[in-house]
N, C-alpha and C positions, 0 to 999 in steps of 0.2 A: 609555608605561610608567607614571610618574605616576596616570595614569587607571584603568591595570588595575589597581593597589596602593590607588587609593583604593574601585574595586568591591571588590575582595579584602575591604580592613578594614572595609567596612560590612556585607556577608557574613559576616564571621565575630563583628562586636557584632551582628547578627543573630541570628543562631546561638546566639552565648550567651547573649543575651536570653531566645531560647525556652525554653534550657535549664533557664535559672533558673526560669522558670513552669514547669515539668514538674516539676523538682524541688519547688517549694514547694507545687505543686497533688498532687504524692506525698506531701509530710509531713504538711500538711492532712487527708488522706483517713488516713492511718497514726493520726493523732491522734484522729481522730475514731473510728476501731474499736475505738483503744485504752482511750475512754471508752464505747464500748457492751460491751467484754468486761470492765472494769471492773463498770460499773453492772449487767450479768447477775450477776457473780459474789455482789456486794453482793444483789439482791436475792433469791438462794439460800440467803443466812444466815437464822439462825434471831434477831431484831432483841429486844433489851435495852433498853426505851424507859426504864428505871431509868438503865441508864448512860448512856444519849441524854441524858438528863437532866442527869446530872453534867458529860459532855463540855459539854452548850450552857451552862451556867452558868460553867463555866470559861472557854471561849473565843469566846463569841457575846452573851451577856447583856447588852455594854456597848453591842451597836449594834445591837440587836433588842428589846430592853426584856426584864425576867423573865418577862412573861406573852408574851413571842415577839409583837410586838404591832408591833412597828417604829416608826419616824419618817417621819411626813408630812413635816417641814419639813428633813428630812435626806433623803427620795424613799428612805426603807429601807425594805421589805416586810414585812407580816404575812407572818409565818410560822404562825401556830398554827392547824389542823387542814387544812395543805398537802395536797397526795395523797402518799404516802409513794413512791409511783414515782418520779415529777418531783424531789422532793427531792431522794433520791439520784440521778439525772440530773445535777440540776445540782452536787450537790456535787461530782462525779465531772468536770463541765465546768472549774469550778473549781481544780482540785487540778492541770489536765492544761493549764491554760493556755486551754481551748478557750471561755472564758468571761472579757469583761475586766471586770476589777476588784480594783485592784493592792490593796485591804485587804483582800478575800476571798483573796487568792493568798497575803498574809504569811500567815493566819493558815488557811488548809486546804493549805499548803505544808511545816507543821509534822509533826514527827513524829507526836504523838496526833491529827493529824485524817488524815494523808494515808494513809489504808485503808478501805476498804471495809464493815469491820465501823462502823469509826468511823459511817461515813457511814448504815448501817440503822440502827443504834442512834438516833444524832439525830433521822432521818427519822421513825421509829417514832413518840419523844417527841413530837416538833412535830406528828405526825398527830392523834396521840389529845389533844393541849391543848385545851381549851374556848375559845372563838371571844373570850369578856371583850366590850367595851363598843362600840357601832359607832364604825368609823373614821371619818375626814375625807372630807368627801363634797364634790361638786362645787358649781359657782354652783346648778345645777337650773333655768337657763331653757331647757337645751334636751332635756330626759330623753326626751322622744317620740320628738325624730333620733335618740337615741343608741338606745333600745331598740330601732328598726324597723331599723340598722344592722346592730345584730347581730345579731338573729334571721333577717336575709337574708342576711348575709354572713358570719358568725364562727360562728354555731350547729353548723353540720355539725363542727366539729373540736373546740371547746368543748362541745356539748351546748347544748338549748334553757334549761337552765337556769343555765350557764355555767359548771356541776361538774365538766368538763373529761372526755377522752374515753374509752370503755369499757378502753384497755389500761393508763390510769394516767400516761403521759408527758405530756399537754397538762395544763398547769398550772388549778386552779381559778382564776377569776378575781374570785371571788365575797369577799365581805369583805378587800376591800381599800384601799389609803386612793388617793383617787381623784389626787393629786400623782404617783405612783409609776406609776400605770396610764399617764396618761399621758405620763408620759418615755420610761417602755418601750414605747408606741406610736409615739412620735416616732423613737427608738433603732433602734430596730426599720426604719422604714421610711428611716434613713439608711442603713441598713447597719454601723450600730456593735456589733450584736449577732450575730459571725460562728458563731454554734453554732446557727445555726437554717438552716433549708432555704430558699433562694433564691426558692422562689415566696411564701413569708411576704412577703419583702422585699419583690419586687415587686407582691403584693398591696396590702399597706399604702401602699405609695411610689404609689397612686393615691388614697387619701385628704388631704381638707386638713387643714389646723388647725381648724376646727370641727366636723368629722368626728369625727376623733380626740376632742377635747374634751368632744365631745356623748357618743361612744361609752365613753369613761372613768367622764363624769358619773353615763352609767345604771348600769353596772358595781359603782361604787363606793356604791352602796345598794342591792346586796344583800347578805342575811345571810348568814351561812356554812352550805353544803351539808354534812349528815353523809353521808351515801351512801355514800362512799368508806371510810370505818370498817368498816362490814359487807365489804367484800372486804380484809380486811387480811390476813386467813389465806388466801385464794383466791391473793394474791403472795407465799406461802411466808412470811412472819411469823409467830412465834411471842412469844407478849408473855409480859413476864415474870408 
């Protein structure tokens, strides 16, 4: 008897063990459409890089710099001439939880940032800003790994020139400060970064530390690609 009550109760913590993974692999997937029907609608608006402006100086300026320029020694991002797709992308990650980082959640949690328009408006701004002064660039002893890396392995999604890919979602990687690159390569192939698609993860999760390193280093000396400005009207933007 004993025996069949202790089958029984491992049975049913079984059971609801699964349960819970079905559940939380249903709110996951629910989250995630939520931030693709989001980011469609966002980028349907007609975007106000005037007011993109005013929003990012109001509530971005302090941890992005005025010329959207970020912090190497803080691993913040250039932001300035982003693809205007991805932007919104990830603002929309951000706002929905699907993206960690509890100071981007205080402050795209808020009322004036958590909308859509907010979000083209920004994106638009930070598109069209001028690139300013080159970032923080790596050691550079091993630029030749890092360029032969990506052009065999990252190119196809990024593009050969690393101006990120024809529909606008793959982020440019190009002028950026090479501390940031590679955290978000490391991030990335822990698994800390749960808004990307699982073969990312395990792609990277085959690279080492001087993979990455090298692959960052090349990265973070290049200049910033205009390319993606000429399709800013092709993604329904209209500038003020």
């Amino acid at each position: 008897m004993a025996r069949g009550s202790a089958r029984l109760a491992s049975s049913l913590s079984g059971a609801l063990a699964l349960l819970g993974v079905l559940a939380a692999t249903a709110l996951a997937a629910s989250d995630a459409e939520e931030v693709d029907r989001e980011t469609q609608a966002a980028l349907g608006m007609d975007a106000h890089p005037q007011r993109g402006g005013r929003l990012f100086a109001q509530h971005c300026v302090r941890c992005h710099g005025p010329q959207a320029l970020g912090d190497s020694k803080r691993r913040i991002p250039a932001l300035a001439g982003q693809r205007h797709a991805y932007l919104v992308r990830q603002l929309a990650n951000f706002a929905d939880g699907e993206r960690d980082s509890s100071s981007m959640h205080a402050i795209v949690s808020g009322a004036a940032l958590h909308d859509p328009q907010a979000w083209t408006d920004i994106a638009a701004y930070l598109n069209a800003l001028p690139y300013g002064s080159p970032l923080t660039m790596g050691p550079g002893r091993e630029v030749a790994l890092g360029r032969g890396i990506f052009q065999q392995q990252c190119a196809g999604c990024h593009g050969s020139d690393a101006g990120g890919d024809a529909d606008g979602f793959a982020p440019s990687l190009r002028h950026q400060h090479y501390a940031y690159l590679d955290a978000q390569m490391h991030k990335l192939a822990q698994g800390y970064r749960h808004n990307v698609d699982e073969d990312l993860i395990r792609f990277l999760g085959g690279f080492d530390d001087r993979e990455m390193s090298a692959t960052a280093d090349y990265l973070s000396r290049l200049p910033g690609a205009r390319k993606d400005r000429k399709r800013m009207r092709d993604e329904g933007v209209v500038v003020d």
